[in-house]
C-alpha positions in Angstrom: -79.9 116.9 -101.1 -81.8 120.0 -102.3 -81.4 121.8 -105.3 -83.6 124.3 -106.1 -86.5 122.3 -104.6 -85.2 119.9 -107.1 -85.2 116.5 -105.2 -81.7 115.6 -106.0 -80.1 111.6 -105.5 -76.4 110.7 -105.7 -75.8 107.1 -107.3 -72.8 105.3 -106.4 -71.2 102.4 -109.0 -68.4 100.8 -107.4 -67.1 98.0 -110.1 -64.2 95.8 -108.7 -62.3 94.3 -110.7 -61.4 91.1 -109.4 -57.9 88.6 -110.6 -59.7 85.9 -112.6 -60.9 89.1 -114.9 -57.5 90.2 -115.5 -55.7 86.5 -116.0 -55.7 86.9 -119.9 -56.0 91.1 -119.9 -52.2 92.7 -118.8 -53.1 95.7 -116.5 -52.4 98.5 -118.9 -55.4 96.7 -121.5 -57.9 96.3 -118.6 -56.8 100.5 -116.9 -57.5 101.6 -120.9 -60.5 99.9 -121.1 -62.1 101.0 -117.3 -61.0 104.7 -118.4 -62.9 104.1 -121.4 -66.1 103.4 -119.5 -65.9 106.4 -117.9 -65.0 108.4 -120.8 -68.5 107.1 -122.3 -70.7 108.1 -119.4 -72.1 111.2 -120.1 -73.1 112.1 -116.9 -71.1 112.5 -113.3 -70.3 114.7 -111.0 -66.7 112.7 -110.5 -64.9 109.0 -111.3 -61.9 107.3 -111.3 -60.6 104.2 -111.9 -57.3 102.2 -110.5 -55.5 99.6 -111.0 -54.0 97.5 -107.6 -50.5 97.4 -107.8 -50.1 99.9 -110.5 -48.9 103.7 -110.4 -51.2 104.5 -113.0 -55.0 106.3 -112.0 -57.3 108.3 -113.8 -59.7 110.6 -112.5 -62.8 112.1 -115.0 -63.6 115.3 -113.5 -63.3 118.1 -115.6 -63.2 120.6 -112.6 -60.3 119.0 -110.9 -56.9 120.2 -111.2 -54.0 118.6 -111.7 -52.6 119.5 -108.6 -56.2 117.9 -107.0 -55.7 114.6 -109.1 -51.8 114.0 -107.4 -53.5 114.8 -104.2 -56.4 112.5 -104.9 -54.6 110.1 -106.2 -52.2 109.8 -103.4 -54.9 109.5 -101.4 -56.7 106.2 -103.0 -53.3 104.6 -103.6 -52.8 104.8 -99.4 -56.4 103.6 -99.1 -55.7 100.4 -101.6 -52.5 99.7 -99.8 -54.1 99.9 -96.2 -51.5 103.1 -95.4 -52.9 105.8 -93.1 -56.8 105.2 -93.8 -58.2 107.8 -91.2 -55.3 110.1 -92.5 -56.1 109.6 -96.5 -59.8 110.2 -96.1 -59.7 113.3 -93.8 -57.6 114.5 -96.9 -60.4 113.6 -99.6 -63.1 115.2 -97.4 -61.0 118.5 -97.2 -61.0 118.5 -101.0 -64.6 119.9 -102.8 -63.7 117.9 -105.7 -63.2 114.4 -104.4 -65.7 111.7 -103.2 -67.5 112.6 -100.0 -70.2 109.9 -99.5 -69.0 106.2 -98.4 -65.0 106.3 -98.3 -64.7 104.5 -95.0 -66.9 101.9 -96.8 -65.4 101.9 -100.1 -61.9 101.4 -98.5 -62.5 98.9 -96.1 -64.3 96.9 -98.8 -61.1 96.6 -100.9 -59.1 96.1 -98.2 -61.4 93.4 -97.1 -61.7 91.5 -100.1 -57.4 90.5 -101.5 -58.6 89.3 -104.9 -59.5 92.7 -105.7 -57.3 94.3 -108.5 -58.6 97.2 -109.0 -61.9 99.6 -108.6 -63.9 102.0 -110.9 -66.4 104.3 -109.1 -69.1 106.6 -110.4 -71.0 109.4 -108.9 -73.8 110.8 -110.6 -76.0 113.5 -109.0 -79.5 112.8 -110.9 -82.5 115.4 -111.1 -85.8 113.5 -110.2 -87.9 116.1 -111.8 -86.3 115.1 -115.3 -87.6 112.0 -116.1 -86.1 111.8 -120.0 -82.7 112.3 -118.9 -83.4 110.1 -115.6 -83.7 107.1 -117.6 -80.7 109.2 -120.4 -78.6 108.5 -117.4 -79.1 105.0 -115.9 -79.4 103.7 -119.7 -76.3 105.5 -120.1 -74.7 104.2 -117.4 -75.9 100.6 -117.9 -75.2 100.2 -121.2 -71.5 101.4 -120.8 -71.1 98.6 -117.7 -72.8 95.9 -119.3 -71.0 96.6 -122.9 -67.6 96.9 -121.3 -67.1 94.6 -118.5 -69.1 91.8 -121.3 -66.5 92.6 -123.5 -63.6 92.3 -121.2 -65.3 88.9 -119.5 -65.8 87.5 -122.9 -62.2 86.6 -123.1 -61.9 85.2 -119.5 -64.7 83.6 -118.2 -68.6 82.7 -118.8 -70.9 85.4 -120.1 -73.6 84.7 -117.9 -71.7 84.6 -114.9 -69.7 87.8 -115.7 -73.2 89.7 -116.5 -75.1 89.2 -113.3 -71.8 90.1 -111.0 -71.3 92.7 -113.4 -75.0 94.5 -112.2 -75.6 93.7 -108.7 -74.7 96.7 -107.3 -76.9 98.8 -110.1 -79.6 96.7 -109.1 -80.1 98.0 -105.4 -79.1 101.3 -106.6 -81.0 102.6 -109.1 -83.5 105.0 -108.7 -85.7 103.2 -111.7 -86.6 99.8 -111.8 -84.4 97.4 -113.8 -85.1 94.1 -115.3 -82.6 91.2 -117.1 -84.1 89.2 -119.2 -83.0 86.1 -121.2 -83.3 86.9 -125.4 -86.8 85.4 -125.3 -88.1 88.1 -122.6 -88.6 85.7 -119.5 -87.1 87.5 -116.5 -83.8 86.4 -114.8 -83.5 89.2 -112.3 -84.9 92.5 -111.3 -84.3 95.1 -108.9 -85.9 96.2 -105.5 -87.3 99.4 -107.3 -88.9 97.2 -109.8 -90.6 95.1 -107.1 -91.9 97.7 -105.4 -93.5 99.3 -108.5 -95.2 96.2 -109.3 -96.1 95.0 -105.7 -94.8 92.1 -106.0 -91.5 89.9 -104.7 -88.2 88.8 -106.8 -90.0 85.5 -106.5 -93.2 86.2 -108.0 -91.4 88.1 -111.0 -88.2 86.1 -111.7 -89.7 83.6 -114.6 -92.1 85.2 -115.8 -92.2 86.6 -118.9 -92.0 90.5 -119.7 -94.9 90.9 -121.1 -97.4 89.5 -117.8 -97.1 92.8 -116.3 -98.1 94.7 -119.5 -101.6 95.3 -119.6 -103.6 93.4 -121.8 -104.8 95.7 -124.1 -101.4 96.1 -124.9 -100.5 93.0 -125.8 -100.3 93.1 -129.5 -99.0 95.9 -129.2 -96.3 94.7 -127.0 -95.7 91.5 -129.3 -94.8 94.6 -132.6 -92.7 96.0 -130.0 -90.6 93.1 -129.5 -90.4 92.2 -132.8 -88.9 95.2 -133.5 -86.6 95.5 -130.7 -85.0 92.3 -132.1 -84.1 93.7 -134.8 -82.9 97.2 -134.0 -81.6 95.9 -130.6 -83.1 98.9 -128.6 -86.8 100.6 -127.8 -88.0 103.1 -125.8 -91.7 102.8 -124.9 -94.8 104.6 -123.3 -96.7 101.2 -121.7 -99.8 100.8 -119.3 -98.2 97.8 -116.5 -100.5 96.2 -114.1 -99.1 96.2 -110.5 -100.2 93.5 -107.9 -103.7 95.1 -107.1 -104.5 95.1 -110.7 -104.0 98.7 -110.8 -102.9 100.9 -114.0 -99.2 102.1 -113.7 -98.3 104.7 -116.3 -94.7 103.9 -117.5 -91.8 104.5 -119.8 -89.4 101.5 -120.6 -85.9 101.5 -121.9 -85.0 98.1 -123.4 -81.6 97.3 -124.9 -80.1 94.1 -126.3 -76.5 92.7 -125.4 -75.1 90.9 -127.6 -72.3 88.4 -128.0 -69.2 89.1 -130.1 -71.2 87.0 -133.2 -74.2 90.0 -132.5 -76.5 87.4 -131.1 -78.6 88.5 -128.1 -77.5 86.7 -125.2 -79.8 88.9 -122.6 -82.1 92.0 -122.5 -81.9 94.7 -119.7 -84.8 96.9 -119.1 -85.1 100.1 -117.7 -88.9 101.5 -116.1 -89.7 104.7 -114.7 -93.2 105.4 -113.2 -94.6 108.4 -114.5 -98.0 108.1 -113.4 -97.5 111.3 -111.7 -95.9 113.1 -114.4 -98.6 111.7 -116.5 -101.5 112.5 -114.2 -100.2 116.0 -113.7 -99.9 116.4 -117.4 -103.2 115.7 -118.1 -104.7 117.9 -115.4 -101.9 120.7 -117.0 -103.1 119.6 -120.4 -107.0 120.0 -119.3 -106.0 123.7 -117.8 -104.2 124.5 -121.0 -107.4 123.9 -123.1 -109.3 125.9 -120.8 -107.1 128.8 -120.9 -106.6 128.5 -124.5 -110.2 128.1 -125.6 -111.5 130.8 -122.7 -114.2 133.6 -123.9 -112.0 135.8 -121.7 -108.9 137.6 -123.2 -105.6 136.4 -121.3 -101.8 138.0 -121.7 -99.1 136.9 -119.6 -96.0 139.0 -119.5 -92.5 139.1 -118.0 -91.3 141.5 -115.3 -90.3 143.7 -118.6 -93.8 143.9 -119.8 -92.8 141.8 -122.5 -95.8 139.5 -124.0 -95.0 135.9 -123.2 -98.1 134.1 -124.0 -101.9 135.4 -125.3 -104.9 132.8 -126.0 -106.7 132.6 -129.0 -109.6 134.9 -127.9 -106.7 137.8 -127.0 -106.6 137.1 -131.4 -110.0 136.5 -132.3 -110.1 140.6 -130.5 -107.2 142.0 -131.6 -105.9 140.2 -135.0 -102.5 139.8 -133.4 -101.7 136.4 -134.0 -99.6 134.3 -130.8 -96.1 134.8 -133.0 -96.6 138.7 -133.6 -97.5 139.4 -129.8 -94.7 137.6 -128.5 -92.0 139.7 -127.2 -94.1 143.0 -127.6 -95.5 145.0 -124.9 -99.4 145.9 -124.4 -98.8 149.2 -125.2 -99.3 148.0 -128.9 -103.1 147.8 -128.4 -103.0 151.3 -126.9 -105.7 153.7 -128.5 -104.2 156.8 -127.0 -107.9 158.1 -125.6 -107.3 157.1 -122.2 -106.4 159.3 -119.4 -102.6 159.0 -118.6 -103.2 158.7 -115.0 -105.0 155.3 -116.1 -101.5 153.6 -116.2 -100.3 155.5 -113.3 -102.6 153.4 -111.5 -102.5 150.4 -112.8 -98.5 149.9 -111.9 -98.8 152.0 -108.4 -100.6 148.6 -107.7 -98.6 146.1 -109.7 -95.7 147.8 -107.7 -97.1 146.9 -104.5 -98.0 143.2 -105.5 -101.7 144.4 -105.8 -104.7 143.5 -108.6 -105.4 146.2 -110.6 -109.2 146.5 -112.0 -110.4 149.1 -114.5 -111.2 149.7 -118.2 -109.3 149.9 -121.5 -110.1 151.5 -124.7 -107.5 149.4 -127.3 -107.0 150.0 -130.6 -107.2 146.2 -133.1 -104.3 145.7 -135.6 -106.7 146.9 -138.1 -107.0 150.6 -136.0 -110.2 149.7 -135.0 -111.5 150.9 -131.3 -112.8 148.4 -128.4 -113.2 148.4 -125.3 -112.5 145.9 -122.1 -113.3 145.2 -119.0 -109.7 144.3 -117.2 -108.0 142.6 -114.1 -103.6 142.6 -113.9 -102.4 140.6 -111.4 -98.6 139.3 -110.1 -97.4 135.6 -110.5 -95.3 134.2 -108.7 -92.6 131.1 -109.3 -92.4 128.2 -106.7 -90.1 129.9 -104.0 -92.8 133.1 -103.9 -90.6 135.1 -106.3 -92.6 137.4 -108.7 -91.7 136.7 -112.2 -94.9 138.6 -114.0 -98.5 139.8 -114.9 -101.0 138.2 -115.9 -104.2 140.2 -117.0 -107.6 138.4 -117.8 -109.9 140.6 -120.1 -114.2 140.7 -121.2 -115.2 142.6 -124.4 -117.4 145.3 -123.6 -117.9 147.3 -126.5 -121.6 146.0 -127.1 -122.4 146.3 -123.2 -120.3 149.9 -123.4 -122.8 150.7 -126.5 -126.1 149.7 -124.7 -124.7 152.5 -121.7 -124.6 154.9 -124.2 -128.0 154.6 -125.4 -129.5 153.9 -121.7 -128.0 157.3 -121.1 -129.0 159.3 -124.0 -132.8 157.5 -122.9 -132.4 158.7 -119.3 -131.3 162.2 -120.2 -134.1 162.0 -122.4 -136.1 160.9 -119.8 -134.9 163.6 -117.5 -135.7 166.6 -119.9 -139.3 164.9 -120.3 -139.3 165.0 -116.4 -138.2 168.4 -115.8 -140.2 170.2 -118.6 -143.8 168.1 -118.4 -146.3 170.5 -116.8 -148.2 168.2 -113.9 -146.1 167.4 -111.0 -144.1 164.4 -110.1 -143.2 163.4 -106.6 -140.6 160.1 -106.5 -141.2 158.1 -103.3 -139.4 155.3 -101.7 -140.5 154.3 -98.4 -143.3 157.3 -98.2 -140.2 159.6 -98.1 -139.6 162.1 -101.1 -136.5 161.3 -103.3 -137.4 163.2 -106.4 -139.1 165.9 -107.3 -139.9 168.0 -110.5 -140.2 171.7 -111.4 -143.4 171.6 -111.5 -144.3 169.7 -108.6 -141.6 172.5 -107.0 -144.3 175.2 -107.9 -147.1 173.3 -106.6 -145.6 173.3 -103.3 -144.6 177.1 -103.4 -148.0 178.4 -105.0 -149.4 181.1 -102.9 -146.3 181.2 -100.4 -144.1 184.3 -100.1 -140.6 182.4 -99.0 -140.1 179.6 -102.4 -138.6 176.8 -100.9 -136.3 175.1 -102.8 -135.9 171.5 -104.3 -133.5 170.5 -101.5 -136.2 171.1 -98.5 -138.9 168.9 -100.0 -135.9 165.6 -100.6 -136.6 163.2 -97.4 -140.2 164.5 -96.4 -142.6 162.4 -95.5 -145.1 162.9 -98.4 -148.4 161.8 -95.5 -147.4 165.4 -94.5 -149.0 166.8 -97.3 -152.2 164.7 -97.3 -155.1 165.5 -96.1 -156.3 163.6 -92.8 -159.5 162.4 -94.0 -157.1 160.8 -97.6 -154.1 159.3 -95.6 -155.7 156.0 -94.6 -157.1 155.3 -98.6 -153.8 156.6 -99.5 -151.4 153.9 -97.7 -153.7 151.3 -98.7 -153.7 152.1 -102.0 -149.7 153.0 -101.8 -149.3 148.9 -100.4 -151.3 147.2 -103.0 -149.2 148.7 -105.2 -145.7 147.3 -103.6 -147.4 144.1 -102.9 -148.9 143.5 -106.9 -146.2 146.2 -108.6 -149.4 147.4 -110.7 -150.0 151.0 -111.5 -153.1 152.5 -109.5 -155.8 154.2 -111.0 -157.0 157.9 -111.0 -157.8 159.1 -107.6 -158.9 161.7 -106.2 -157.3 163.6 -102.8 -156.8 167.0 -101.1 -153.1 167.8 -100.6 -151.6 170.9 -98.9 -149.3 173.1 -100.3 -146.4 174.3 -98.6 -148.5 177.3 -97.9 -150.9 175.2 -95.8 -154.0 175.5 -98.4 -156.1 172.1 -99.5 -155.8 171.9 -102.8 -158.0 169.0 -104.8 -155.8 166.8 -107.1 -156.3 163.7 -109.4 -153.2 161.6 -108.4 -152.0 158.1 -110.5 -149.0 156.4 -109.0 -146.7 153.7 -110.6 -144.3 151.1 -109.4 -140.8 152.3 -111.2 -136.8 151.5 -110.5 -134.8 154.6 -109.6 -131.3 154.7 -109.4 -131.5 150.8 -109.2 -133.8 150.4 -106.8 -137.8 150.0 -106.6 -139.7 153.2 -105.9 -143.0 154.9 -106.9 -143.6 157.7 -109.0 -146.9 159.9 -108.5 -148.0 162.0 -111.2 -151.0 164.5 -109.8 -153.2 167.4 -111.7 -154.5 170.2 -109.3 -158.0 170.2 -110.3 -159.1 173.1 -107.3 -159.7 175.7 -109.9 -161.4 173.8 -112.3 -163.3 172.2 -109.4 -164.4 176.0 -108.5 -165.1 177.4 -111.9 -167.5 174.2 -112.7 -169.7 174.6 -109.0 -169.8 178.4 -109.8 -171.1 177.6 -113.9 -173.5 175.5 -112.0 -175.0 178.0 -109.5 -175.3 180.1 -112.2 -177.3 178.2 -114.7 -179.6 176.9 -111.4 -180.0 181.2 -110.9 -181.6 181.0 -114.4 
């Protein structure tokens, strides 16, 4: 079932106990011992244990009542006796707290089988995206059976027998694979799960020793392994298997001894889980981590609070906050107080509506120093689309935000060159006029009643001022310059005025980038009057 989107598995562990186990163990011994087993398993969501032919049961769920347990009991006591099946189990499925999965089954296998004395069954509910206390449980679990039942068959019957009766039901059960091994390490039995994990049949495992499936550069290491474990009795392992394909299978193994009342090993059990998934998605996590963590970008990630969660080392290498003193404090910290209110205003209107923010901050360092950074806040979201924070990736821009500031003190500069220089400047793009300067404004009104102002020359055509006999040398020369981006040199041209007079100039045009795009800049000199004053000095001195 679903939990959560937590894939979710309910083991079953029915243990029947059977009359040759009880020959030389009265009924109250053997009911003290079973409740013991239950007592030591950690985790279930119910259990209960009874004894055939005895008024006595116990049932080891905290959440039932004892009202529940009469009721429950009463119950499995008609199922053991064969007394109103149909009726008993309707009554346990009515009741939340008893035993839904498998009753018709459970009953009719004790009823079925008359050397059965008495029964002992386990429901756990195990979480498969916890792999630690996955293998907590089943090693729980098994070592609680196997140390139990051993002891209780040790004064009966054969160990050996008693052992692999004892686990047959585990063995299809479990959700990791299991493996019994004799005390040298060659394998008497494993389960379906391990088969399938290694790709290969009971056949082709069952004689083999442990350590054929371990990879081979892990051989040594395997033989230190074991030599510990026979000493402590117990080992819990990272290990690189080989499955049937010769492929790697990442895996953590669980190996316990059981011993003999004279603490000899008399078999091993094992107990593998295949995290090559968890493993593989850990080192894809692990690879993001370092990315994140060693970004030139600031990060923060906060809670729906605004609380600081997490910051990467750059966020520190900027602000001197170090991981611990961020945690739990908001951004506001870093505030430098010379930033418009409405700023913030923003920002959340759009965090409100599950939008990305993007904008500027001037903070303020631990040590009250100012900087500035180029920002983006955005929502996360858990698994089931739920929001659950903010997560804001940051640049440094104080350099770049100092290079603006002298770009713009050059431009205004620039512009008060622009507007007080006495020749005229036209600024073209595409032969249309863009910009123009004062003085390039009184060239165009000289002589004319009616000034026009700057606003009727933008967007002009500037062939409208040319002379006829100068346009075709004028686009020519305006093209060579677009095509090799080369200043031109000195001309000279007759231009209107706005007044309709030709007026002589010296023009020189450059290639420049105006408001971020190419245009062309020409710079002229009216040279009519000097033009007039040097033919009329030169009629003179021919006079003389």
């Amino acid at each position: 079932m679903k939990n959560n989107n937590i894939e979710i598995q309910l083991l079953r562990f029915n243990l029947l106990f059977r009359k040759e186990l009880s020959k030389e163990n009265n009924l109250e011994n053997l009911f003290n011992k079973a409740c013991l087993l239950i007592d030591r398993c950690k985790y279930y969501s119910n259990a209960f244990v009874y004894i055939k032919n005895s008024n006595t049961m116990f049932c080891g769920n905290s959440e039932i009542t004892n009202k529940d347990k009469q009721g429950i009991n009463n119950c499995y006591r008609n199922i053991l006796n064969n007394n109103s099946i149909d009726k008993s189990i309707d009554i346990i499925r009515k009741n939340n707290h008893c035993i839904k999965t498998n009753t018709p089954t459970i009953a009719k296998s004790i009823i079925d089988n008359t050397d059965v004395y008495g029964i002992i069954v386990l429901n756990i509910e195990i979480a498969f995206d916890n792999s630690e206390l996955h293998n907590e449980i089943v090693s729980n679990i098994s070592d609680s059976i196997s140390d139990e039942i051993s002891r209780i068959n040790n004064s009966a019957s054969n160990n050996n027998s008693s052992f692999n009766n004892t686990y047959t039901t585990i063995f299809e059960k479990a959700p990791v694979g299991i493996s019994i091994l004799d005390k040298d390490g060659y394998i008497n039995n494993v389960n379906t799960k391990e088969c399938i994990m290694l790709g290969y049949s009971k056949e082709d495992i069952i004689g083999k020793h442990i350590s054929t499936f371990i990879s081979k550069n892990l051989q040594k290491k395997f033989k230190e392994n074991f030599t510990k474990f026979l000493e402590s009795g117990g080992i819990d392992v990272c290990m690189d298997l080989v499955n049937s394909k010769g492929e790697i299978i990442k895996a953590n193994r669980i190996a316990k001894a059981i011993k003999d009342s004279s603490g000899n090993i008399v078999k091993i059990i094992t107990h593998t889980q295949d995290i090559s998934q968890t493993h593989k998605i850990n080192k894809e996590l692990n690879i993001l981590n370092q990315a994140i963590e060693h970004s030139t970008s600031i990060i923060v990630i906060t809670n729906l609070d605004n609380r600081i969660v997490y910051v990467n080392k750059q966020f520190t290498n900027i602000t001197g906050y170090s991981y611990t003193e961020s945690l739990g404090e908001v951004p506001h910290i870093l505030n430098s107080g010379l930033l418009k209110s409405d700023t913030f205003t923003k920002l959340w209107s759009n965090l409100n509506k599950n939008k990305t923010w993007k904008g500027e901050f001037n903070n303020k360092t631990k040590n009250g120093t100012t900087y500035w950074e180029r920002a983006e806040i955005s929502p996360f979201y858990d698994e089931n689309g739920e929001k659950v924070g903010y997560i804001k990736t940051a640049e440094d821009i104080t350099k770049l935000k100092k290079i603006e500031t002298r770009l713009k003190d050059t431009n205004n500069n620039y512009k008060r060159i622009f507007e007080i220089t006495p020749l005229p400047i036209v600024i073209h793009k595409n032969s249309r006029i863009i910009e123009i300067n004062p003085a390039a404004l009184n060239f165009m009104n000289k002589g004319s009643e009616h000034k026009a102002e700057k606003k009727y020359f933008i967007g002009i055509n500037i062939f409208d001022f040319i002379h006829s006999s100068n346009k075709e040398n004028i686009a020519a020369r305006l093209m060579k310059l677009i095509k090799t981006n080369l200043p031109l040199p000195k001309s000279q041209n007759i231009f209107y005025n706005n007044k309709g007079e030709e007026r002589v100039i010296e023009l020189v045009s450059s290639p420049i980038q105006y408001n971020e795009e190419n245009a062309i800049m020409s710079m002229f000199e009216d040279i009519t009057d000097r033009i007039n004053w040097t033919n009329k000095l030169k009629e003179s001195e021919y006079k003389f």
